[in-house]
C-alpha atoms as a printed R data frame, in Angstrom:
    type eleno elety resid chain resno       x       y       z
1   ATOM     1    CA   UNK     A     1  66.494 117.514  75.297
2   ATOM     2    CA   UNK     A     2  69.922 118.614  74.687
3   ATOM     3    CA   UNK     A     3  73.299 117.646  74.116
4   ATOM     4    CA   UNK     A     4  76.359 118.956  75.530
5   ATOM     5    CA   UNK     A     5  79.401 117.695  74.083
6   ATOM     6    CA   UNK     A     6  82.942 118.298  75.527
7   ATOM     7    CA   UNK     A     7  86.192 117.724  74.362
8   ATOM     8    CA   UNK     A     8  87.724 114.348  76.383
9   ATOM     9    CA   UNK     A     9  91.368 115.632  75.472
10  ATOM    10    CA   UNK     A    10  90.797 119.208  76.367
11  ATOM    11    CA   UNK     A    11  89.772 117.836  79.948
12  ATOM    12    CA   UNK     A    12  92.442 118.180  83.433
13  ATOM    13    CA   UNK     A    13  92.001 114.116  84.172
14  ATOM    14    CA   UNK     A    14  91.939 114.598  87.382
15  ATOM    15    CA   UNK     A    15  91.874 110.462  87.828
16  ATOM    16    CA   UNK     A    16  96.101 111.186  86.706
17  ATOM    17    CA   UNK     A    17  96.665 112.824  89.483
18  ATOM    18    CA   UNK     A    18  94.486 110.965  92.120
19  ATOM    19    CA   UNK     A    19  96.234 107.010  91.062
20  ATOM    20    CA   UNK     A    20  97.901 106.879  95.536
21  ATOM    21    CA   UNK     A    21  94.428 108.286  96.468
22  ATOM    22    CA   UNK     A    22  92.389 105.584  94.556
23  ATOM    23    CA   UNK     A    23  94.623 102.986  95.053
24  ATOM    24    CA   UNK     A    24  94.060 104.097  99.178
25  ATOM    25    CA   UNK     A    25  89.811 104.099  99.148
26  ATOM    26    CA   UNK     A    26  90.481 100.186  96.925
27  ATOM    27    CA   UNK     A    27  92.547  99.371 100.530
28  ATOM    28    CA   UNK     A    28  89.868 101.058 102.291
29  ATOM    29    CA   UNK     A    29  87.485  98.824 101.406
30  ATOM    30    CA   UNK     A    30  89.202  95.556 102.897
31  ATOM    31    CA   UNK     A    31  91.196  97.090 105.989
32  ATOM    32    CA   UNK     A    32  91.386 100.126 108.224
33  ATOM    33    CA   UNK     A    33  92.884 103.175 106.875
34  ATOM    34    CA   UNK     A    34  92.881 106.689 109.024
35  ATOM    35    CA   UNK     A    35  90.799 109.670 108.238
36  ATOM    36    CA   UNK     A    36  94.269 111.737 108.136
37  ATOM    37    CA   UNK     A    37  95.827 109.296 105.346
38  ATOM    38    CA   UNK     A    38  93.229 109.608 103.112
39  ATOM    39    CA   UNK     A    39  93.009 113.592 103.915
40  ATOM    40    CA   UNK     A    40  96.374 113.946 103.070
41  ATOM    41    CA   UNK     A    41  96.197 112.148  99.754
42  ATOM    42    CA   UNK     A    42  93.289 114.049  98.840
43  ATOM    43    CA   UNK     A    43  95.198 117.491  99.827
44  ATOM    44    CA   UNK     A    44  98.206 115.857  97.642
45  ATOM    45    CA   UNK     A    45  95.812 115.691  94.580
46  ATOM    46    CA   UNK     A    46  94.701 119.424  95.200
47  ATOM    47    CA   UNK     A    47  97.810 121.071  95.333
48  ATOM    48    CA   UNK     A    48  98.788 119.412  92.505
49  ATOM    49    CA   UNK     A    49  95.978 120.294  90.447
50  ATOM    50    CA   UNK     A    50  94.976 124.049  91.389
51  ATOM    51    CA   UNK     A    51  97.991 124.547  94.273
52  ATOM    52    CA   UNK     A    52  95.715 125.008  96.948
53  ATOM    53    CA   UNK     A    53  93.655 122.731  98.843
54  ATOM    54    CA   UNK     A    54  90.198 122.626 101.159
55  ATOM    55    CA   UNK     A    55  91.909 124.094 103.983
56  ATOM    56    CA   UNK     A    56  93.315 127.195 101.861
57  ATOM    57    CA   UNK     A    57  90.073 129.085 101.731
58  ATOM    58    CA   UNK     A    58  86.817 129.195 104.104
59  ATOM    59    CA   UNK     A    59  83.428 127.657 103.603
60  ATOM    60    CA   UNK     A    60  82.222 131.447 104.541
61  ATOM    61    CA   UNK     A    61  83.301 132.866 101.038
62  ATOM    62    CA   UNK     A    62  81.058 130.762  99.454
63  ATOM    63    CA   UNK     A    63  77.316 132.172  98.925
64  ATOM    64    CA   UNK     A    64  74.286 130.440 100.543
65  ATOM    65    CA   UNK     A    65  73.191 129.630  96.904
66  ATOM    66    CA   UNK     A    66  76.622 128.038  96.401
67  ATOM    67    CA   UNK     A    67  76.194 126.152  99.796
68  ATOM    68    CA   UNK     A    68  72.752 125.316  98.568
69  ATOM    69    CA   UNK     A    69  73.978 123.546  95.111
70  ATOM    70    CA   UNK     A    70  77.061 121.981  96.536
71  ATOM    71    CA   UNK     A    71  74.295 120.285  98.918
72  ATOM    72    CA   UNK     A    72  72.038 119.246  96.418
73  ATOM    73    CA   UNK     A    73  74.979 118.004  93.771
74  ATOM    74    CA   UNK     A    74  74.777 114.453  92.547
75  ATOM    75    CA   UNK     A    75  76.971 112.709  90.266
76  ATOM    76    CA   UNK     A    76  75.489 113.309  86.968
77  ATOM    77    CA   UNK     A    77  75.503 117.011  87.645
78  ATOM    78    CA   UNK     A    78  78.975 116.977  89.072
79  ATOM    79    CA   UNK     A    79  80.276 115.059  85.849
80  ATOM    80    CA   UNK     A    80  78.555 117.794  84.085
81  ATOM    81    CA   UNK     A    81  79.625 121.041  85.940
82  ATOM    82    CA   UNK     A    82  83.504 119.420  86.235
83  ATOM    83    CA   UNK     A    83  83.502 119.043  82.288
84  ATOM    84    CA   UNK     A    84  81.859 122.739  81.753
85  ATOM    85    CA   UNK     A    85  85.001 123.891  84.019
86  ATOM    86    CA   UNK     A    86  87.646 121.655  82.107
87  ATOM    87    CA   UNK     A    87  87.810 118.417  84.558
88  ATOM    88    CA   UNK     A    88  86.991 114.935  84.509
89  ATOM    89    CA   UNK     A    89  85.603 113.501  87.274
90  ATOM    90    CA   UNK     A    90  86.054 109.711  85.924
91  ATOM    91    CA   UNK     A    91  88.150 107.384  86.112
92  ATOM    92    CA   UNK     A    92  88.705 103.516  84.972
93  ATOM    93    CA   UNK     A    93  86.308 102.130  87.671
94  ATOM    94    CA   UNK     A    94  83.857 105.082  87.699
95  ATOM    95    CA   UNK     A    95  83.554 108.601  89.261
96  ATOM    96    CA   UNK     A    96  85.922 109.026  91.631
97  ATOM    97    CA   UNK     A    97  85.103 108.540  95.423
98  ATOM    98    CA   UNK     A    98  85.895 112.207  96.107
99  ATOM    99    CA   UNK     A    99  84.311 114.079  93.822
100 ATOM   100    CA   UNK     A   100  82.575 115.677  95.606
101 ATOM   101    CA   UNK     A   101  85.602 117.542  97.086
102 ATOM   102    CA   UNK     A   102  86.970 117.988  93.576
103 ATOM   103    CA   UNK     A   103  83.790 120.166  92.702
104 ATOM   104    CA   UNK     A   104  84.253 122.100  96.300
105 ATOM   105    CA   UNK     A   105  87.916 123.158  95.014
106 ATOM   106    CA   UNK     A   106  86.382 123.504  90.995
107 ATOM   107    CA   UNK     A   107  83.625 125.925  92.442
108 ATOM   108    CA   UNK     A   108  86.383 127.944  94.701
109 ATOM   109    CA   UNK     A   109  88.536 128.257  91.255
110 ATOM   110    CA   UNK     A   110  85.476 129.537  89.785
111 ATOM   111    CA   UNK     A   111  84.802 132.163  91.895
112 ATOM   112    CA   UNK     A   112  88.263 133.305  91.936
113 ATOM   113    CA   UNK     A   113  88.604 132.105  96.204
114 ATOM   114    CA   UNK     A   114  91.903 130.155  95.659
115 ATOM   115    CA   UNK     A   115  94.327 133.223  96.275
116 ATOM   116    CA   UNK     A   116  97.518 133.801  98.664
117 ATOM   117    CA   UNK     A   117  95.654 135.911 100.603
118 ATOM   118    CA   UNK     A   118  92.756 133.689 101.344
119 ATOM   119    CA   UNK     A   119  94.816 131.130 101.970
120 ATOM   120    CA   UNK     A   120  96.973 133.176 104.217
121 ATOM   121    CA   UNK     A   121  93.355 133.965 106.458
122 ATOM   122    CA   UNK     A   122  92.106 130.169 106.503
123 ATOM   123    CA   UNK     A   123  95.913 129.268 108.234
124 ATOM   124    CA   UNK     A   124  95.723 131.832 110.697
125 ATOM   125    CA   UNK     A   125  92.157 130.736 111.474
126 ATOM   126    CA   UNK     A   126  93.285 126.908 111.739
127 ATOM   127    CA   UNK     A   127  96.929 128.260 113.794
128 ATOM   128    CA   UNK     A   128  94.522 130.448 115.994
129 ATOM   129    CA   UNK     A   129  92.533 126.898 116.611
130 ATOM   130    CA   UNK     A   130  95.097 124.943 117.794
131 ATOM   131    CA   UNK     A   131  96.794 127.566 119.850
132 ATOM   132    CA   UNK     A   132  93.829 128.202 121.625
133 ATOM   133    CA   UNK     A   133  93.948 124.257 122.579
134 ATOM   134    CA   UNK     A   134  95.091 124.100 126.443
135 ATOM   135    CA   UNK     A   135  98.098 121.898 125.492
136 ATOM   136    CA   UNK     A   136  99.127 122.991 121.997
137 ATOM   137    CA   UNK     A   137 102.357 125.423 122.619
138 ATOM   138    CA   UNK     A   138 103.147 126.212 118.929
139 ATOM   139    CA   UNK     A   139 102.964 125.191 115.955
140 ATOM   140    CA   UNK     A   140 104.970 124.082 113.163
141 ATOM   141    CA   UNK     A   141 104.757 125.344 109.776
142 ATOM   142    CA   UNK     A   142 106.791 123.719 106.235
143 ATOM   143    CA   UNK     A   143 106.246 124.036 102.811
């Protein structure tokens, strides 16, 4: 069997940047929080980490094999495939609750999918969406 060893200080923490989204699946547990306020947290951590988040590129770009893996991923081999990349998936209560997600946006950074222009694609596919919605008559951008 072998050993792969990585450097704990050479590793993004991504725990540091997820400390509101954490904090929100701890509240989770013991009341009602919305499906939006923990997407939005999680998009928070995501641009802060890479700039981009789940909604900036499309499932489509990713191969079948990737689709495959990504199904089949557990927590030992995320931990492992994070660390290879230069991320840690751990924080002081465990692996953190979406890290699953974490690996969806490490895989897109690895295969080079987290660029203007496929972000610029995935929003007009999600405007396109909602305008196509009978009572949606624009839409509002910021940034």
């Amino acid at each position: 069997m072998s050993t792969i060893a990585f450097e704990p200080l050479a590793l993004t923490r991504i725990a540091d940047f997820a400390r509101s989204l954490s904090r929100l699946h701890q509240i989770a547990r013991r009341q009602l929080v919305e499906d939006d306020q923990l997407d939005r947290e999680f998009n928070a951590v995501c641009r802060s980490i890479w700039g981009y988040t789940t909604d900036d590129f499309s499932d489509e770009l990713f191969s079948a094999a990737d689709h495959a893996w990504l199904d089949a991923l557990d927590e030992a081999e995320a931990r492992i495939f994070a660390a290879a990349q230069g991320y840690d998936l751990i924080d002081d209560h465990g692996m953190l609750t979406d890290w699953w997600g974490y690996c969806w946006m490490i895989l897109a950074e690895r295969r080079g999918l987290l660029t203007p222009e496929n972000q610029a694609a995935a929003r007009a596919r999600i405007e396109e969406a909602y305008l196509a919605a009978p009572n949606v008559i624009g839409i509002v951008r910021s940034r």
